[in-house]
Structure formats: structure tokens, C-alpha cells
C-alpha positions in Angstrom: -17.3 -73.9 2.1 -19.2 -73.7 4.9 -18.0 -72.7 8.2 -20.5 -74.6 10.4 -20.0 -77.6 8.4 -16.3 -77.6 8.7 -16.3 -77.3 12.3 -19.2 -79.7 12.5 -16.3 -82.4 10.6 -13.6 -81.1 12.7 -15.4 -81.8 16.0 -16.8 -85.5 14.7 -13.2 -86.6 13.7 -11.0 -84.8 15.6 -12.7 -83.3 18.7 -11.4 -85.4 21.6 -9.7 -83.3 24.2 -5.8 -84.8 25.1 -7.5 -84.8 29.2 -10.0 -86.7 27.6 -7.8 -89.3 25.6 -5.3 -89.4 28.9 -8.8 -90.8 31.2 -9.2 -87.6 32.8 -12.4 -86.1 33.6 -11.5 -82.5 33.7 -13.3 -80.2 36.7 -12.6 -77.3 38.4 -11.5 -78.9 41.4 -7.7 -79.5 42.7 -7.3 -83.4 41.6 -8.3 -83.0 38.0 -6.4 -79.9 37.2 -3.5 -81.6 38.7 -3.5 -84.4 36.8 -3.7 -82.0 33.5 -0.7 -80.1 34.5 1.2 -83.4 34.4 0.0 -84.2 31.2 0.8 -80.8 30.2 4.5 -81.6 31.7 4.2 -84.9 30.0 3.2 -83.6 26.6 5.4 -81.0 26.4 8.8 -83.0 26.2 10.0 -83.9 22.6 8.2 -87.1 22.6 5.0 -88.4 20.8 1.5 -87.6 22.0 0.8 -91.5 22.3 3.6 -92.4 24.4 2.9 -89.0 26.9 -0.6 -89.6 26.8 0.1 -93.6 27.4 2.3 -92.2 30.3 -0.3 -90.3 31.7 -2.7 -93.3 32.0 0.2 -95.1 33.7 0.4 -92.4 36.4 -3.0 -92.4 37.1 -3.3 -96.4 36.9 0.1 -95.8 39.4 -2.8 -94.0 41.7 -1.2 -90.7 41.8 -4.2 -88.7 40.9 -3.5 -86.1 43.4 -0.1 -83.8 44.4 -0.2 -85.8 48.0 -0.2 -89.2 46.7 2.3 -87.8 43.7 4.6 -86.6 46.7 4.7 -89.7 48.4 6.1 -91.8 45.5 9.6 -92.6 45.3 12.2 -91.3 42.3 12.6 -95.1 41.2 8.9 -95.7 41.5 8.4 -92.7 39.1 11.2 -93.8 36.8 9.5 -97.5 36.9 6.0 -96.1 35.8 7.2 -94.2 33.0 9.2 -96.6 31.6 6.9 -99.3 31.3 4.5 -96.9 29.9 6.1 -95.7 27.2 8.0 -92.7 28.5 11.5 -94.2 28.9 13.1 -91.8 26.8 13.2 -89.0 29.2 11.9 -91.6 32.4 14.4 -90.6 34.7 14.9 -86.4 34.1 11.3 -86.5 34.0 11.0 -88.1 37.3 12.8 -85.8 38.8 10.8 -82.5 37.1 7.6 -84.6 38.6 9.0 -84.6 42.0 9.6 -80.8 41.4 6.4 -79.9 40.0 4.8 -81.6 43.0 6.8 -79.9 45.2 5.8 -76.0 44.3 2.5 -76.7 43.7 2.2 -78.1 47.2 4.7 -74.9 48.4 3.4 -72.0 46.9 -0.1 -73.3 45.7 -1.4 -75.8 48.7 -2.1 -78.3 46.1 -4.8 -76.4 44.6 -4.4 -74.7 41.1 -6.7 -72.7 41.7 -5.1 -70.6 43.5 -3.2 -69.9 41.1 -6.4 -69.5 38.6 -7.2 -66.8 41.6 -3.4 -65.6 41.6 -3.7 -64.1 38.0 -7.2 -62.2 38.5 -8.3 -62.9 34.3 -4.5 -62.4 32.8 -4.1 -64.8 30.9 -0.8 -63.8 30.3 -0.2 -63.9 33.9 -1.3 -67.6 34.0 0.9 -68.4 31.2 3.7 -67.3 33.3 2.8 -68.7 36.5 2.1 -72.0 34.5 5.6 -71.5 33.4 7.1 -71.6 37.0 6.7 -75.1 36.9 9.9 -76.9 35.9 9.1 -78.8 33.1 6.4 -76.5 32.0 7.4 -74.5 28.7 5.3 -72.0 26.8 4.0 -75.6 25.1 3.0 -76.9 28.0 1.4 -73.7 28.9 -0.5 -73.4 25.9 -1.9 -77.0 26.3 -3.1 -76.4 29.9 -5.1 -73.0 28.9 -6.6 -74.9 25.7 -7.7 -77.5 28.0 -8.2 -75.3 30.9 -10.9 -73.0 29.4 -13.9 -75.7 29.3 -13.7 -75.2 33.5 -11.9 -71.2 33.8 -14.3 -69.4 31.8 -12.0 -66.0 32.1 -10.0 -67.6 29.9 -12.2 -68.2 26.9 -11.0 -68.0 24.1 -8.1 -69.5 24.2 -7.4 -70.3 20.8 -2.9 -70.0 20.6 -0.9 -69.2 17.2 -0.6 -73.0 16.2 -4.5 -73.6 16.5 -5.8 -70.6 14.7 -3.0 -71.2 12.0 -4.4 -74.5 11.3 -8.4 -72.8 11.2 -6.7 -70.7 8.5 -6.1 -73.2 6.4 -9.5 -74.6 7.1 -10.8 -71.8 5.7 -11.8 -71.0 9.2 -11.3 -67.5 10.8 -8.2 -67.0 11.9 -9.4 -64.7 15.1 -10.1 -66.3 18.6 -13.0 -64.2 19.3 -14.8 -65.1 15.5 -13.5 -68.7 15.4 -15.4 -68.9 19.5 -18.3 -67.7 18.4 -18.8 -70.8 15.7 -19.1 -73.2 18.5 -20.4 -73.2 22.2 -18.7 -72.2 24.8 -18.1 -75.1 26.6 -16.8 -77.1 23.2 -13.8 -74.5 23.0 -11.0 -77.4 24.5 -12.5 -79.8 21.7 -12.4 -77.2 18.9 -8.7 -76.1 20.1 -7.8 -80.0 20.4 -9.1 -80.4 17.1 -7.4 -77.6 15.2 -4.3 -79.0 16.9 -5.0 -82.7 15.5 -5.7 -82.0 12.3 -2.6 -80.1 11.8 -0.6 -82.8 13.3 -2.6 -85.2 10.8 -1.8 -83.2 8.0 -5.7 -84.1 7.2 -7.0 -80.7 6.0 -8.6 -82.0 2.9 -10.3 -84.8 4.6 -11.8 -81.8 6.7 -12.5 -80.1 3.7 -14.2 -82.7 2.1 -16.2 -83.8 4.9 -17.1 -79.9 5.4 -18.3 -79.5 1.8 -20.3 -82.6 1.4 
């Protein structure tokens, strides 16, 4: 099978980003990496990828595309949004972790994630954990954010976590970040790792295959 050909199917069928599906246009700039830590926050709950990323879109639709305008929404006005988009299994705990979230980042971080991009000087590990002060924010979560995260933070490429080069593996794909990067550009790493992510949750590795061989 070959390699480039695989990807190439993986990318055409599976290769849109979660910030992408969720309407966000990812940069490196304070509103946009907001908005993917609360998908990130969003995703990482026990809860379909549909009804997080439909949840997402209500937030933003709700106008809180930045910590500021985030902060100055209510608890019930939180616990309204989610509901009606999807969300209202966990609507009113994840209100709350929201209204946390928002709160630290605005404490320790002015807003800006960046800072806390700047904060871990290239350790990835490091950002993994300072990801993790966020309550609400698991190693999922975590993972998620740095997958996404690397098409802007280019010290983090590759990030390529267990679950993603697992599913390469069974691709046939290398199971090693630093191989498996090197198969695509940089800048398509958050669509390879999205992809790798999707198809395992699709359970569609011989459609990959097949499309890969043809």
C-alpha cells in the first residue's frame, strides 16, 4: 500500500479539523485560541462530538467569541445556550467549568493563551499541564488542543498523541510522529491528526485502505 496514497484518502475524507467543523478560524491570536480551548472543554466531557461541536457553534452564535464577552454572561445564560444546542446533558456543571475557565485565563493569563504558549518555552509537556490547570480540561482535552494547536505553535509539531498514531498503525502508516510528519506538510498536521482520530472513531480503515490502494 502506498503511504502517500493513504494519507492522500485520509485527508479527502476525513481531514477536517474539529476548530474547523465548530466555525472557527484558528490563528495565533487571543480570540481564536480561546474559542478552541472551549471546544477543547466542550469535547472532552463524555458526550458525542456532534452535540459538543453543535454546542460550540451555539457559544459562538451566543457571541462569546472572546474570555471578556464569555465573563460577562450569566450562569443561566450559559445553561440556556447549551441546552438548546445540544449540550444539556452536562448544561449546568458545564456552565459553571465555563465560568471557571474564563476566570483563570483572564487571572493568570490576561486573556491571552499565549502567554501561556510563552509560559512553557517548547515543553510540550509543560503545555499539557498548564492546559490541564483549566477545570474541565483533562489530558483529552489537552491532547485536542495541541493536535489543533500545532497548525499556529510550530514548537509543537508534531503532535501526533497515542490514539492518533495507533490508528496510522493500522493504516499501515508509521506509527512514529516524526516519520508519519514528514508524509504531509507542515501546516496539514491538525488535519492529518483530525483525521487519524476520525477514522478510528468511524471504524472506516478499510474504506481508507481501499481508497489508498486504488
Amino acid at each position: 500500500m502506498n503511504g502517500t496514497a493513504t494519507i492522500a484518502a485520509l485527508l479527502e475524507r476525513f481531514g477536517t479539523t474539529f476548530a474547523e467543523e465548530a466555525g472557527i478560524a484558528l490563528r495565533d491570536e487571543p480570540a481564536p485560541l480561546f474559542q478552541l480551548l472551549v471546544l477543547c472543554k466542550l469535547l472532552g466531557a463524555r458526550i458525542g462530538t456532534p452535540q459538543a461541536v453543535e454546542a460550540m457553534r451555539g457559544v459562538l452564535d451566543a457571541g462569546w467569541t472572546t474570555p471578556q464577552h464569555l465573563a460577562n454572561s450569566s450562569w443561566r445564560q450559559r445553561v440556556t445556550v447549551l441546552n438548546r444546542n445540544g449540550y444539556a446533558r452536562y448544561d449546568e456543571s458545564t456552565a459553571t467549568r465555563l465560568g471557571e475557565l474564563v476566570e483563570l485565563l483572564e487571572e493568570r493569563w490576561h486573556g491571552d493563551l499565549r502567554r501561556l504558549h510563552d509560559a512553557a518555552a517548547g515543553d510540550v509537556a509543560e503545555l499539557q499541564r498548564l492546559l490541564q490547570e483549566f477545570n474541565g480540561i483533562g489530558p483529552v482535552g489537552a491532547a485536542i488542543f495541541l493536535r489543533e494547536a500545532q497548525g499556529v505553535w510550530r514548537d509543537v509539531r508534531p503532535f501526533l498523541d497515542r490514539r492518533a498514531l495507533t490508528a496510522a498503525a493500522r493504516l499501515g502508516l508509521p506509527d512514529d510522529p516524526a516519520r508519519l510528519a514528514r508524509l504531509v506538510d507542515g501546516d496539514d498536521l491538525p488535519r492529518l491528526a483530525a483525521a487519524l482520530i476520525r477514522v478510528d472513531r468511524a471504524r472506516a480503515y478499510d474504506e481508507v485502505r481501499s481508497a489508498g490502494s486504488d
